[in-house]
C-alpha positions in Angstrom: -7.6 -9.1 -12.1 -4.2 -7.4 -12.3 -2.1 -5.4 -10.5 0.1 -2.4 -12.2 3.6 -2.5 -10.1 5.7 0.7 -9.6 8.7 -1.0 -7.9 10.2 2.3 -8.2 7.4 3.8 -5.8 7.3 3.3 -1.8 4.6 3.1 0.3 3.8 4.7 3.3 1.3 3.5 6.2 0.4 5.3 9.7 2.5 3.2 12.2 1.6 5.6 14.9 -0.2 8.1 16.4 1.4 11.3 18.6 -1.0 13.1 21.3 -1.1 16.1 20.5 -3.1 17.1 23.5 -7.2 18.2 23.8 -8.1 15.0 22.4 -6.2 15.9 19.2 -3.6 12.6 17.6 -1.0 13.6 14.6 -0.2 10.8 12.0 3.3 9.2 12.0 4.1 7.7 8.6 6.6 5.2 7.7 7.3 3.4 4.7 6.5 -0.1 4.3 10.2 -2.5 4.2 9.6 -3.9 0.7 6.5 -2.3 -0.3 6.3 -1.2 -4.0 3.1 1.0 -5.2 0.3 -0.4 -6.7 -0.3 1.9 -9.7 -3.2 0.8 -11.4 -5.8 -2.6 -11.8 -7.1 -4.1 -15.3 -9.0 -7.0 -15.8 -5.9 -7.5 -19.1 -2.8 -6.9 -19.2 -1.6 -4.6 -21.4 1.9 -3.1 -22.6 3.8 -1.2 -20.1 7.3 0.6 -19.6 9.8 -0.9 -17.8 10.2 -1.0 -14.3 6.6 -1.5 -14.1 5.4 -5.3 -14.5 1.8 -6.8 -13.7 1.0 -9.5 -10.8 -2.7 -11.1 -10.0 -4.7 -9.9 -7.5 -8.4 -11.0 -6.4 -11.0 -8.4 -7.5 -10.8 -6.1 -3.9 -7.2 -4.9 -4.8 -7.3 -1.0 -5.0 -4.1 1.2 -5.8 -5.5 3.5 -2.7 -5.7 0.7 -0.2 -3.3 -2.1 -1.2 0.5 -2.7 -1.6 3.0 -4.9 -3.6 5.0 -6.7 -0.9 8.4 -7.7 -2.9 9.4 -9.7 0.1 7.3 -12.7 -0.8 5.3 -11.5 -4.4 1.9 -10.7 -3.0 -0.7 -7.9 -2.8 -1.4 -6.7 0.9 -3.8 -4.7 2.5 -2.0 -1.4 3.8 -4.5 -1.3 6.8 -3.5 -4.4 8.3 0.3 -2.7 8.9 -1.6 0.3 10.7 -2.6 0.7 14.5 -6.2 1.6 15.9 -6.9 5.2 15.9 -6.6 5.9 19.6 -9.6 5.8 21.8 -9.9 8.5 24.6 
């Protein structure tokens, strides 16, 4: 499989969550450091416009769930950046 790159695109993940009283916890986004959207998956390449490039990713990668880390040139679950919703 491959992985459609927007390096152009950040990505954003819940790093925490604020109380907001009664039970009730508001989202805090941040962006990811180095974190480039994943626009699309194909099984082929095909021609794109620049800044966009392709990468390989195993057959689970989805542009909702995943993230192009530019750090080190790998595809990265954005869950694994985000804390456990908080238990009361």
């Amino acid at each position: 499989m491959k992985a459609l790159i927007s390096p152009s695109q950040t990505v954003e993940y819940i790093s925490e969550y604020s109380d907001m009283g009664d039970g009730v916890y508001k989202q805090i986004f941040s962006n990811i450091p180095n974190g480039q959207r994943v626009a699309d998956i194909s099984e082929n390449e095909f021609d794109v416009a620049e800044p966009l490039f392709w990468v390989d990713c195993d057959n689970s990668t989805l542009p909702t769930t995943h993230y192009y880390d530019s750090s080190d040139s790998t595809v990265k679950l954005i869950s694994d950046l985000e804390p456990p919703y908080p238990s009361e």
